[in-house]
Each structure stands twice: as structure tokens, then as C-alpha cells.
Z-matrix of the N, CA and C atoms (Angstrom, degrees):
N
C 1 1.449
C 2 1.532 1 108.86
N 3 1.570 2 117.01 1 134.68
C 4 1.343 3 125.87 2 -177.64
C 5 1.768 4 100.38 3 -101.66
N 6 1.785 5 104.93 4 163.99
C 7 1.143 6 112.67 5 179.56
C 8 2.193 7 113.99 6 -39.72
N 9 1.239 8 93.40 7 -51.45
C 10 1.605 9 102.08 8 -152.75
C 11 1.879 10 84.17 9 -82.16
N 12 1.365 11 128.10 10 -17.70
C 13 1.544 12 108.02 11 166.49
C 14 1.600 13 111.73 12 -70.22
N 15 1.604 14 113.07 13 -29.73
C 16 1.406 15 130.32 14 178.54
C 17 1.580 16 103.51 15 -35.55
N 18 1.710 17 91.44 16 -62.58
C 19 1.708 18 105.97 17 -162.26
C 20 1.328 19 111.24 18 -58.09
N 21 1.299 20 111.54 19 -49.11
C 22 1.693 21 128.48 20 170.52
C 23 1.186 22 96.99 21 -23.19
N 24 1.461 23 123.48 22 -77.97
C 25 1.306 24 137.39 23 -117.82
C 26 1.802 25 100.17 24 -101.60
N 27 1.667 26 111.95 25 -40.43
C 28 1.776 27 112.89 26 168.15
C 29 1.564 28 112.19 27 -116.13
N 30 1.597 29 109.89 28 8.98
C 31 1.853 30 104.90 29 171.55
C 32 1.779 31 109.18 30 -80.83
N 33 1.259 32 88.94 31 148.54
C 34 1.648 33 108.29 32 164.03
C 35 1.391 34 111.19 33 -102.50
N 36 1.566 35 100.03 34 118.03
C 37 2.234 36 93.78 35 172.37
C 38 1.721 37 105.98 36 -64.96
N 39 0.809 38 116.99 37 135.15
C 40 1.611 39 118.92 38 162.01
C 41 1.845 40 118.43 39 -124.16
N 42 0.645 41 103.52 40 116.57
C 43 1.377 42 146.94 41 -173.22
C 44 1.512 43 122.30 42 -81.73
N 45 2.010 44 116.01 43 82.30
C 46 1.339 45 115.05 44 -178.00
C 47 1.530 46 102.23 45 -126.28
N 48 1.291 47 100.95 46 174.70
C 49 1.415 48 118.63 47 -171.10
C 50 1.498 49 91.16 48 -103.95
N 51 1.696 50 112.07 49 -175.71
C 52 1.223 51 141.05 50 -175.50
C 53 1.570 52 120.74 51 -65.15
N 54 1.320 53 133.53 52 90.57
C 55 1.451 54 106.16 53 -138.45
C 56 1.533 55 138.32 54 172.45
N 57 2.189 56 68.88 55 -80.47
C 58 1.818 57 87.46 56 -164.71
C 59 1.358 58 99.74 57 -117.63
N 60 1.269 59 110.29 58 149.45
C 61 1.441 60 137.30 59 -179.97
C 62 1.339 61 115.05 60 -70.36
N 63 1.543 62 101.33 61 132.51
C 64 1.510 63 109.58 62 166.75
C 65 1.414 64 124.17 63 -75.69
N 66 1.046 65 106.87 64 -45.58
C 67 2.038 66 123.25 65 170.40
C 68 1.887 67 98.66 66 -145.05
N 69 1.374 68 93.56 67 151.21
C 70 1.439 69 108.81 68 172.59
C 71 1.548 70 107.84 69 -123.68
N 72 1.465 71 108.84 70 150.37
C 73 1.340 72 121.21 71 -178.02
C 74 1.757 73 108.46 72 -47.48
N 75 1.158 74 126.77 73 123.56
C 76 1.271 75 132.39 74 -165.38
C 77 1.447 76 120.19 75 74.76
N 78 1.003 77 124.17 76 27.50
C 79 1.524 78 145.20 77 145.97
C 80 1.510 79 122.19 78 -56.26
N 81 1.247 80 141.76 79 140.72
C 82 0.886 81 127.23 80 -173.96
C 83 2.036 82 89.83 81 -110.42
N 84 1.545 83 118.80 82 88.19
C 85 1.649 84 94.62 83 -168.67
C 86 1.759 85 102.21 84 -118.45
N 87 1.020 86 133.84 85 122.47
C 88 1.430 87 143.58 86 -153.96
C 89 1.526 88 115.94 87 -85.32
N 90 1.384 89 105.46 88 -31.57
C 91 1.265 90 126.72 89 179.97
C 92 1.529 91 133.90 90 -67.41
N 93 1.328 92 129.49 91 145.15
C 94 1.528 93 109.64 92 167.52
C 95 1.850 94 94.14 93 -113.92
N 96 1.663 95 80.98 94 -173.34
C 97 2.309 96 84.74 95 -158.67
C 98 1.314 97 99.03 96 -141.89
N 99 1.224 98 131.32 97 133.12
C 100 1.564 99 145.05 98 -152.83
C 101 1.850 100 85.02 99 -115.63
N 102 1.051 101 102.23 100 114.89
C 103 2.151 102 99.51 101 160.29
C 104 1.432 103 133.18 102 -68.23
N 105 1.133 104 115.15 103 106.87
C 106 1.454 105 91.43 104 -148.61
C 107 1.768 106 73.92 105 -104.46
N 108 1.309 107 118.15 106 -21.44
C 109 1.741 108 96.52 107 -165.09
C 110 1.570 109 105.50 108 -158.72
N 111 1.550 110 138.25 109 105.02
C 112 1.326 111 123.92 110 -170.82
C 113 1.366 112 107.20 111 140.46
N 114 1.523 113 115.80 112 -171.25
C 115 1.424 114 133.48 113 146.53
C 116 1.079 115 132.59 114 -129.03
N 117 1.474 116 121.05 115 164.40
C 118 1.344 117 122.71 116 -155.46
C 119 1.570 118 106.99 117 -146.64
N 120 1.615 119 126.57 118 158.87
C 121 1.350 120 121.73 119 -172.51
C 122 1.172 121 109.71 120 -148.02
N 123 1.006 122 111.68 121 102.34
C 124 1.948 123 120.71 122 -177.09
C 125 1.139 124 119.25 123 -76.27
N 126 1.125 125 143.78 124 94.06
C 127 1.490 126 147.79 125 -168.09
C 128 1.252 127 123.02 126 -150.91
N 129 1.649 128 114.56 127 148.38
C 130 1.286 129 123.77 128 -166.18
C 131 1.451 130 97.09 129 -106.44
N 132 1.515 131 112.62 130 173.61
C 133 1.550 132 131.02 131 173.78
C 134 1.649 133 94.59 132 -147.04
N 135 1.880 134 91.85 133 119.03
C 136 1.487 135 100.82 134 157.61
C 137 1.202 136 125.04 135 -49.67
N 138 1.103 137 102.51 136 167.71
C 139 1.921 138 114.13 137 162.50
C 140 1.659 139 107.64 138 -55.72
N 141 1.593 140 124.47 139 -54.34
C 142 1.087 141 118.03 140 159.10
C 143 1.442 142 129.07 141 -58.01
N 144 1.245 143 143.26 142 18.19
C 145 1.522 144 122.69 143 175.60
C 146 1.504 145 113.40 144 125.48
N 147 1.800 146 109.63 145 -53.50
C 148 1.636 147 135.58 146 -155.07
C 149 1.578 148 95.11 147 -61.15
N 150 1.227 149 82.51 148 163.65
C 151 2.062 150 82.98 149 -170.15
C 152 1.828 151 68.17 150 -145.10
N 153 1.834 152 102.68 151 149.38
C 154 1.643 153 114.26 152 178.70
C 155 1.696 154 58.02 153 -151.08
N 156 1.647 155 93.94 154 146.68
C 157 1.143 156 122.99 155 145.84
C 158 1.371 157 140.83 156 -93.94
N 159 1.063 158 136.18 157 104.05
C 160 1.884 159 158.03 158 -146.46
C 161 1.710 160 83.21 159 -68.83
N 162 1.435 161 125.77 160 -67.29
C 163 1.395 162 135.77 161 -150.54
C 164 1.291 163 133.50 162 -176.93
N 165 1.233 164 121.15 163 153.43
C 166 1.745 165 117.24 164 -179.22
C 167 1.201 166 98.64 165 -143.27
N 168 1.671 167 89.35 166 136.27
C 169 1.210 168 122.00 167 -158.09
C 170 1.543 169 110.49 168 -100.01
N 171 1.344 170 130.10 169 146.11
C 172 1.432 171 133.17 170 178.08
C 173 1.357 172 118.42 171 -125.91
N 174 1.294 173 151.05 172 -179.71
C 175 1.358 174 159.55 173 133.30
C 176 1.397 175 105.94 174 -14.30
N 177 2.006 176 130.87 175 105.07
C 178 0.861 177 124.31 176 164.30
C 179 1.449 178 104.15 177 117.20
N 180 1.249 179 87.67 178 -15.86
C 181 1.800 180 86.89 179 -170.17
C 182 1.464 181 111.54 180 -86.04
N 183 1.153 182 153.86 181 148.01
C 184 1.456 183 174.55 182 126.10
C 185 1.454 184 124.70 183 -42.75
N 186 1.235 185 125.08 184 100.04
C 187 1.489 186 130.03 185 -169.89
C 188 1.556 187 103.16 186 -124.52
N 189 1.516 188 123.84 187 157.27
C 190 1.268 189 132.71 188 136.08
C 191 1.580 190 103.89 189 177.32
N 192 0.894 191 100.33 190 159.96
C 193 1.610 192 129.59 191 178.78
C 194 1.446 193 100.89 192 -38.48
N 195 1.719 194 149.81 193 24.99
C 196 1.388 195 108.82 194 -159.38
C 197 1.862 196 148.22 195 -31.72
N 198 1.276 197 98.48 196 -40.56
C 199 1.720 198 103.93 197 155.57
C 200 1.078 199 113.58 198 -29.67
N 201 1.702 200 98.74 199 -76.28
C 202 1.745 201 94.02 200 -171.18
C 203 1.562 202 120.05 201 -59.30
N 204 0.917 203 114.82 202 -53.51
C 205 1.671 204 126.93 203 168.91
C 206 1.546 205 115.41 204 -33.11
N 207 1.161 206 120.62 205 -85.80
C 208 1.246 207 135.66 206 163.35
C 209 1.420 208 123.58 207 -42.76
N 210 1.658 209 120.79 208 -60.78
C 211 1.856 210 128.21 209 -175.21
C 212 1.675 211 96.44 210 -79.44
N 213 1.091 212 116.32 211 -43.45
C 214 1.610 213 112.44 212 -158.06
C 215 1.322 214 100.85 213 110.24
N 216 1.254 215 143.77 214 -13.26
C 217 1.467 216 131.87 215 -170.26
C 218 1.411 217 106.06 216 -81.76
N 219 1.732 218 107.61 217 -177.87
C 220 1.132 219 116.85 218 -172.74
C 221 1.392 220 107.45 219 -81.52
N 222 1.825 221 120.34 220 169.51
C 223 1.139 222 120.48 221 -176.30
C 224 1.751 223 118.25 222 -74.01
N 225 0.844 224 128.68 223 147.18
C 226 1.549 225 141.17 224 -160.14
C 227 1.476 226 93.37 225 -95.92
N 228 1.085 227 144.06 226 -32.24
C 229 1.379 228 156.61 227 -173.78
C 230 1.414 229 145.89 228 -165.84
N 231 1.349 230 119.58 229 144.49
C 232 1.628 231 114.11 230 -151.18
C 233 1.848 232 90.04 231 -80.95
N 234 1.462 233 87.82 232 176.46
C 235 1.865 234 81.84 233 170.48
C 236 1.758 235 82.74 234 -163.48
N 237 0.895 236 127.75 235 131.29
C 238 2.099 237 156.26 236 -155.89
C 239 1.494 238 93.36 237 -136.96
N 240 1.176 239 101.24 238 142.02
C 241 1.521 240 116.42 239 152.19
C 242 0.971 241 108.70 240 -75.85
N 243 1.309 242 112.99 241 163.05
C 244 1.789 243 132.59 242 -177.45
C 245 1.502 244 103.87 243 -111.59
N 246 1.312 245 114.66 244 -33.63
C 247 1.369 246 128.85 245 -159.68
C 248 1.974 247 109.58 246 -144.43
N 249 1.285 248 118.09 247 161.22
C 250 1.760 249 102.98 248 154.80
C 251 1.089 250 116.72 249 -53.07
N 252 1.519 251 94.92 250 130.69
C 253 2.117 252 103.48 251 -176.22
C 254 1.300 253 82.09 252 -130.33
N 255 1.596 254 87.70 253 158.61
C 256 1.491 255 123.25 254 176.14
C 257 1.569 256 108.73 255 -137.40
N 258 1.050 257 122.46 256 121.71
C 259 1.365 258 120.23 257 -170.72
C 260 2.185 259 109.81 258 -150.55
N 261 1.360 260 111.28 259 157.97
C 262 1.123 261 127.17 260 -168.35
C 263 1.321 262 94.59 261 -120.47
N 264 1.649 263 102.10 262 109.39
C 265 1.588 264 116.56 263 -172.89
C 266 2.032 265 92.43 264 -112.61
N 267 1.531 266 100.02 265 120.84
C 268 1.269 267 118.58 266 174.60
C 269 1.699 268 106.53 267 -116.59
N 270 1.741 269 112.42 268 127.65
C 271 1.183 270 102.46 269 -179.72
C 272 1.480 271 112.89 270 -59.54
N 273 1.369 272 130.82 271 -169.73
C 274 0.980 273 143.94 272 -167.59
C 275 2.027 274 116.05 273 -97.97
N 276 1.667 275 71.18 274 -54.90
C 277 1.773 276 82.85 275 175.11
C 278 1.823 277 117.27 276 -77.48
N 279 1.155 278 97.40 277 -20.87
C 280 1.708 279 81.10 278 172.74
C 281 1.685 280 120.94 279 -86.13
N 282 1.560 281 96.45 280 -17.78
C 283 1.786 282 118.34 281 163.97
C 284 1.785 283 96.70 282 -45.14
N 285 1.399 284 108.86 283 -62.61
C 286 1.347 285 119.30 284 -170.21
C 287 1.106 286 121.65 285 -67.08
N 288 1.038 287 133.06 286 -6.78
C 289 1.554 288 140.95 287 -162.39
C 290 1.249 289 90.69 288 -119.28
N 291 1.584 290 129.34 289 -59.81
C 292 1.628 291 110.43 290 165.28
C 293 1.025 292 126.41 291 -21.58
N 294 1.754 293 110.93 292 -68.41
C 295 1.537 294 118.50 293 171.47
C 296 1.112 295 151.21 294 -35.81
N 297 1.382 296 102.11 295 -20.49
C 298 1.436 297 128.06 296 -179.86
C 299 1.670 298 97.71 297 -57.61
N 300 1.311 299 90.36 298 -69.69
C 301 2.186 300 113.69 299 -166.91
C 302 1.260 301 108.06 300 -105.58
N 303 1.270 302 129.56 301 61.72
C 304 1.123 303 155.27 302 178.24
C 305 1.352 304 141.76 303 -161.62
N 306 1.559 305 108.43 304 63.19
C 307 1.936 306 95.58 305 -166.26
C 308 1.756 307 127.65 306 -36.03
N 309 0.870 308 103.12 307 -45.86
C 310 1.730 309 137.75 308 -171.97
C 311 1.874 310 91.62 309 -63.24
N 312 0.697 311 163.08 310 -90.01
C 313 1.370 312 156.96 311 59.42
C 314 1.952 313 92.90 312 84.46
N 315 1.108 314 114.41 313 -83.96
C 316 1.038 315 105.12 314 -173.15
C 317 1.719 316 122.68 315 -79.92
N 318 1.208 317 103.38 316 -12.49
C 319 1.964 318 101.28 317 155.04
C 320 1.442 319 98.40 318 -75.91
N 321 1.371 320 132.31 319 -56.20
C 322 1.689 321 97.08 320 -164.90
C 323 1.382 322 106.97 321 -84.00
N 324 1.474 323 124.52 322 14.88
C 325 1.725 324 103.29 323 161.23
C 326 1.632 325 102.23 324 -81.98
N 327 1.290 326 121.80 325 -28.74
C 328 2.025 327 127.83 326 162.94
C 329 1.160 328 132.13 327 -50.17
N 330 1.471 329 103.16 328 -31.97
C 331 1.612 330 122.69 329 175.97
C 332 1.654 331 103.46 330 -95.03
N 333 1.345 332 110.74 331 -22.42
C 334 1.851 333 101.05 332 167.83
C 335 1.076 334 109.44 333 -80.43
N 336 1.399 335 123.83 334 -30.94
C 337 1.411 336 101.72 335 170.77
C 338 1.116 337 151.60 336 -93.51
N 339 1.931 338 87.01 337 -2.87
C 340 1.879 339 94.34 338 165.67
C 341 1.594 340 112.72 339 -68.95
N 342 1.640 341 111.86 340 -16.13
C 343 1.085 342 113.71 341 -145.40
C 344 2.073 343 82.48 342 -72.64
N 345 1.227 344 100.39 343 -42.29
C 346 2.085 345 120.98 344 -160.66
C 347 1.481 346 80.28 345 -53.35
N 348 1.260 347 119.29 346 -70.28
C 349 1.827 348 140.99 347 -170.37
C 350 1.804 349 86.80 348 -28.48
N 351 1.567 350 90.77 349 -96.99
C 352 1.872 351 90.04 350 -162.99
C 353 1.328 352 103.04 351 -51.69
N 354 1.275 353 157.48 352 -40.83
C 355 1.465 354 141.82 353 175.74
C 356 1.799 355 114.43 354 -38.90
N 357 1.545 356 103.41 355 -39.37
C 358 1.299 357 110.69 356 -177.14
C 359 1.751 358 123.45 357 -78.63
N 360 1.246 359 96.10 358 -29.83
C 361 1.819 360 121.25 359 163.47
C 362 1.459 361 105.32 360 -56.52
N 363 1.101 362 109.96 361 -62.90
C 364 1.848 363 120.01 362 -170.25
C 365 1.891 364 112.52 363 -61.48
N 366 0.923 365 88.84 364 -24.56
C 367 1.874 366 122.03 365 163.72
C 368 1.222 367 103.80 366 -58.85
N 369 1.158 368 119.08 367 -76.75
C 370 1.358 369 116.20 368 -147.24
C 371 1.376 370 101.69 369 -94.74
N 372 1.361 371 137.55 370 -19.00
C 373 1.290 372 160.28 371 -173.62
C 374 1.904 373 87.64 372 -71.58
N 375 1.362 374 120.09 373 -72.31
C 376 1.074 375 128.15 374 -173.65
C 377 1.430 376 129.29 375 -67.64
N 378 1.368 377 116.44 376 -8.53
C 379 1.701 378 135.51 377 148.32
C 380 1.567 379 100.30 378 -89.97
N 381 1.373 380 166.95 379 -36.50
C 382 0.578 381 150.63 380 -156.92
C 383 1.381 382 122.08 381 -113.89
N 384 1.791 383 123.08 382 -14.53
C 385 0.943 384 124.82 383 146.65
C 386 1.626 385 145.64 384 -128.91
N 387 1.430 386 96.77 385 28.88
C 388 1.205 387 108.41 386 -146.65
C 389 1.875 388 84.77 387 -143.25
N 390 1.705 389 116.46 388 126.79
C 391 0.997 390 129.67 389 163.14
C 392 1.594 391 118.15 390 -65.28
N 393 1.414 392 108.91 391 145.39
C 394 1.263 393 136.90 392 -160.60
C 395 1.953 394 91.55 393 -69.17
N 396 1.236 395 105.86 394 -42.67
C 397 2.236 396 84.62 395 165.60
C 398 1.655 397 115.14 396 -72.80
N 399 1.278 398 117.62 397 -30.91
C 400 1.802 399 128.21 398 161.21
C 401 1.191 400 89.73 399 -48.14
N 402 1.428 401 144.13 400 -84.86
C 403 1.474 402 106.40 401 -154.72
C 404 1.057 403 140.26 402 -90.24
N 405 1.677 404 114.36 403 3.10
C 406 1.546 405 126.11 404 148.59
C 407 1.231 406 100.68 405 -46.24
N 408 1.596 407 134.89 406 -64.72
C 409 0.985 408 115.57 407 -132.38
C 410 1.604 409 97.81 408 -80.87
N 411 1.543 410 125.72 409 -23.71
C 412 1.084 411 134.86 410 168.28
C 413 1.360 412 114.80 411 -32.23
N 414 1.606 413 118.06 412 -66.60
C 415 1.891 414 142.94 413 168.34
C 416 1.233 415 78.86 414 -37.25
N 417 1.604 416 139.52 415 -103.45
C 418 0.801 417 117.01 416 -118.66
C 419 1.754 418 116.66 417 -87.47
N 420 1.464 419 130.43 418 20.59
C 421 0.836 420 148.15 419 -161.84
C 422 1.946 421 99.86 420 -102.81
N 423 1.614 422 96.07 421 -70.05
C 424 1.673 423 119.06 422 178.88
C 425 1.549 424 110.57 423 -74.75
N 426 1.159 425 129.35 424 -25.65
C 427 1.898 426 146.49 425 171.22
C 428 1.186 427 116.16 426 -137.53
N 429 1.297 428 109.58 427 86.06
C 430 1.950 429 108.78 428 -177.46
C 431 1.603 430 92.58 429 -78.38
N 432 1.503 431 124.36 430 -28.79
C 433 1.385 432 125.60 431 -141.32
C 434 1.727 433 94.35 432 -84.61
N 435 1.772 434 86.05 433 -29.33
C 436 1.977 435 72.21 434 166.89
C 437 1.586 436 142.31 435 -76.98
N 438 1.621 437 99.21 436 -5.39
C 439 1.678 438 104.54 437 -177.09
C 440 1.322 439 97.20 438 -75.95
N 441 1.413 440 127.19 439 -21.11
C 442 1.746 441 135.63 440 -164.75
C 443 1.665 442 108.14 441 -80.54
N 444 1.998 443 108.29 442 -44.13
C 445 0.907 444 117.73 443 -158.14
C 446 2.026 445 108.90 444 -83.70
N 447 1.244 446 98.51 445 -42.78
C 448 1.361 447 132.68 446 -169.05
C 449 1.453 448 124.19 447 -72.78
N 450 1.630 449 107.17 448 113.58
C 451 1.692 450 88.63 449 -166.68
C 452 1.742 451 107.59 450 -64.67
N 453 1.728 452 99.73 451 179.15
C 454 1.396 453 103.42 452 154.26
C 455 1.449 454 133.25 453 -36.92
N 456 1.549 455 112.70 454 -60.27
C 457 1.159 456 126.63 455 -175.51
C 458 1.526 457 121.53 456 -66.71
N 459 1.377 458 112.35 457 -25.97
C 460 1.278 459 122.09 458 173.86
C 461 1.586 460 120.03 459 -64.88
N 462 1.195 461 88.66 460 -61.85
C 463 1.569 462 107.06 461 -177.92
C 464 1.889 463 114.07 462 -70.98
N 465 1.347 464 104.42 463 -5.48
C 466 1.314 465 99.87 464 168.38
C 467 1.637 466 109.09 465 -97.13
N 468 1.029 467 110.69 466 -25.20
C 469 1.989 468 113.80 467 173.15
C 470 1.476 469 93.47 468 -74.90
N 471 1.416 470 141.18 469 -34.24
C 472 1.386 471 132.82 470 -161.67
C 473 1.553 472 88.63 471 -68.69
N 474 1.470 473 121.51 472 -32.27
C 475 1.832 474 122.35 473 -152.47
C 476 1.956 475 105.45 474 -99.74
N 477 1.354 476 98.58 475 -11.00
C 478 1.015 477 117.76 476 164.94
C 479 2.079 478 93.56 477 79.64
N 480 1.246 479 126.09 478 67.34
C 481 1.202 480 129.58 479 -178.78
C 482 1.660 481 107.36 480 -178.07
N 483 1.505 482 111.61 481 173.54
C 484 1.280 483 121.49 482 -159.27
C 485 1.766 484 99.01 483 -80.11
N 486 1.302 485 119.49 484 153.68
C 487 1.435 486 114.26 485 153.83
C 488 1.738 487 123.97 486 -43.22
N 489 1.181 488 120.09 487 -42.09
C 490 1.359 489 144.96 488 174.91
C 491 1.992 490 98.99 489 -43.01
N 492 1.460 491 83.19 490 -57.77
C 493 1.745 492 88.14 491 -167.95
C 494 1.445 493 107.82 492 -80.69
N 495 1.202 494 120.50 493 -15.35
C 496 2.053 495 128.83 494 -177.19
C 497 1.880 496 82.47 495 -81.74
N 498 1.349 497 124.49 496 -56.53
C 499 1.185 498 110.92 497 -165.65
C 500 1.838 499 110.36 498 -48.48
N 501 1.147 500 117.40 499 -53.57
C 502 0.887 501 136.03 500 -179.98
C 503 1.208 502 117.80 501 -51.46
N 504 1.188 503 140.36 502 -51.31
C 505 1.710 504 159.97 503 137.98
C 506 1.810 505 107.45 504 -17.54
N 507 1.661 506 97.75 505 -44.23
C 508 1.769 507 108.47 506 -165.26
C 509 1.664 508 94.09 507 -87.98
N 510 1.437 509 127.84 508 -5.91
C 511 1.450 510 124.91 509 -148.15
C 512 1.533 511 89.73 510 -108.59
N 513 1.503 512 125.16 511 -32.88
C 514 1.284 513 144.87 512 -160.71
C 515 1.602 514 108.03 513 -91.66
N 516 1.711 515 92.14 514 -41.82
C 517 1.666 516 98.08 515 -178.95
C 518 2.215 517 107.85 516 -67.95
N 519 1.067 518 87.26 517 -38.63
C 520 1.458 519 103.41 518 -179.17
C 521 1.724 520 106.99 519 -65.94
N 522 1.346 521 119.58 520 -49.51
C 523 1.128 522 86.42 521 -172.87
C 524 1.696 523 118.27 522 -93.07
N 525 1.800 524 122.22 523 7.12
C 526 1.162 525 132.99 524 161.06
C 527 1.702 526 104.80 525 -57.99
N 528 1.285 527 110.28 526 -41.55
C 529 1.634 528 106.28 527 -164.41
C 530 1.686 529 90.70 528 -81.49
N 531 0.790 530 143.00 529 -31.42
C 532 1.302 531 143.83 530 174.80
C 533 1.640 532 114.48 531 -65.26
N 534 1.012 533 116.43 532 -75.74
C 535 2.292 534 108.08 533 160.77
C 536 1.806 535 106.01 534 -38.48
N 537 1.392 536 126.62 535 -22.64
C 538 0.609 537 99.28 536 -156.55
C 539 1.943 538 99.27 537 -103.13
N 540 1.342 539 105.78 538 -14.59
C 541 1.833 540 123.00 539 162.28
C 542 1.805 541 103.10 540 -52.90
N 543 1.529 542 125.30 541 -17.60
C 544 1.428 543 92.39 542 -146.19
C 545 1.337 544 98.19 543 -122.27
């Protein structure tokens, strides 16, 4: 048995609208969540107010809290739909208990987490060396579907900068692709 026969066989579909939250920061939520259909927005809120967005999520993609899941602690960050989602929520601990007695099972819980690992590298790699029009242009290169899907405001906390400065970034990108039509 492979991970996604796993899910089949002990996931629950859960089923939200445009909106509403799957777990909120200080949640206690155990589970991770397979995308089966929608979008999704992983984001924190300071102590002051500020909301940065962690990530957005698509069809296929794999989310959960590990802390909470794994430590027992609370969730580190909310994650909302963007859109109607449909998703296959598998607890955590019966994931793990598979794994135990299960080779098959326990490579793709290894391969999910290189997958979390390098997602989180490319992260920090891309705030840390890579200018705020570099990783627009990145989005819209690796996720065109998110400049379509994704408000302004979102996608400028995802880039870590003001709407003001994404406009500006989108005004520059536009008229490079344009000298570069003629």
C-alpha cells in the first residue's frame, strides 16, 4: 500500500467554501490535508495585527501543521481557502503508525518530507537572496495561475512587500515583456 492508497482507505474528504479555515493559528489540528480541488493560503498573524503569508496551496499539494501533528503543540499558522476546496484530511498518527510496518508507506512519508524540507529551502533561499521583482517573476513563471487567482494584497505579503511596490514590480514586468514583443 502507497501513501495516496493510505488516504483512500483512512482519509476523510472535507469540504469548505471560499472563506473558511481549515485550522487557525493556536489550534490544536493533528492532521495533514492532500488538495484534491481549490486554493488555499497559509499565513501567519503577528502579535501586532500583520498577516505574511507562509504559502498557497493548489491541487496535489500536501499541508499540515507539523508541530501540531507531530509535537502536540498548537498550530503555528492559519491556512483559509481562497476558493471551494475539497480536500482529504488524514490524521497524522495513523499516517505514522502505518509507517512504522510499511516500507512503501514509509518512503513516501521520506519523500513528503523532502518534498516540506526543499519547499522550505527554496523559501528561504528566495527571501534571502533573491529580490522582491526575482520572485514575482519566479510566481509567475512556476504559478502563472496564481497571479490570476490571488489578490493584490495577498500576493504582496506572500513577496514580503507593500501592494504599492508589487504594483510597481507588475508595471516594470509588463513593460519589459512589451520591448521585448517588438
Amino acid at each position: 500500500m502507497n501513501f495516496h492508497q493510505l488516504l483512500q482507505l483512512e482519509g476523510v474528504t472535507v469540504v469548505k467554501d471560499k472563506g473558511e479555515h481549515i485550522f487557525m493559528q493556536g489550534d490544536a489540528d493533528r492532521s495533514l490535508y492532500f488538495v484534491q480541488l481549490g486554493l488555499l493560503k497559509a499565513y501567519y498573524i503577528s502579535e501586532d495585527g500583520k498577516e505574511s503569508v507562509k504559502s498557497f496551496l493548489l491541487p496535489n499539494d500536501i499541508i499540515g501543521s507539523l508541530s501540531s501533528a507531530y509535537l502536540k503543540r498548537d498550530c503555528s499558522f492559519n491556512l483559509i481557502c481562497l476558493e471551494p476546496t475539497t480536500l482529504k484530511k488524514i490524521p497524522f498518527d495513523i499516517l505514522h503508525k502505518y509507517s512504522k510496518n510499511n516500507l512503501e508507506i514509509a518512503s513516501d512519508m521520506i519523500e513528503l518530507l523532502l518534498l516540506f524540507a526543499m519547499k522550505k529551502e527554496q523559501r528561504e533561499f528566495e527571501f534571502l537572496c533573491m529580490s522582491a521583482e526575482e520572485r514575482f517573476c519566479r510566481i509567475a513563471e512556476a504559478s502563472p495561475v496564481l497571479l490570476e487567482k490571488v489578490t493584490q494584497n495577498d500576493l504582496s505579503r506572500y513577496l514580503g512587500i507593500t501592494p504599492v511596490g508589487l504594483s510597481r514590480i507588475k508595471k516594470r514586468a509588463h513593460n519589459k515583456a512589451n520591448a521585448l514583443s517588438r
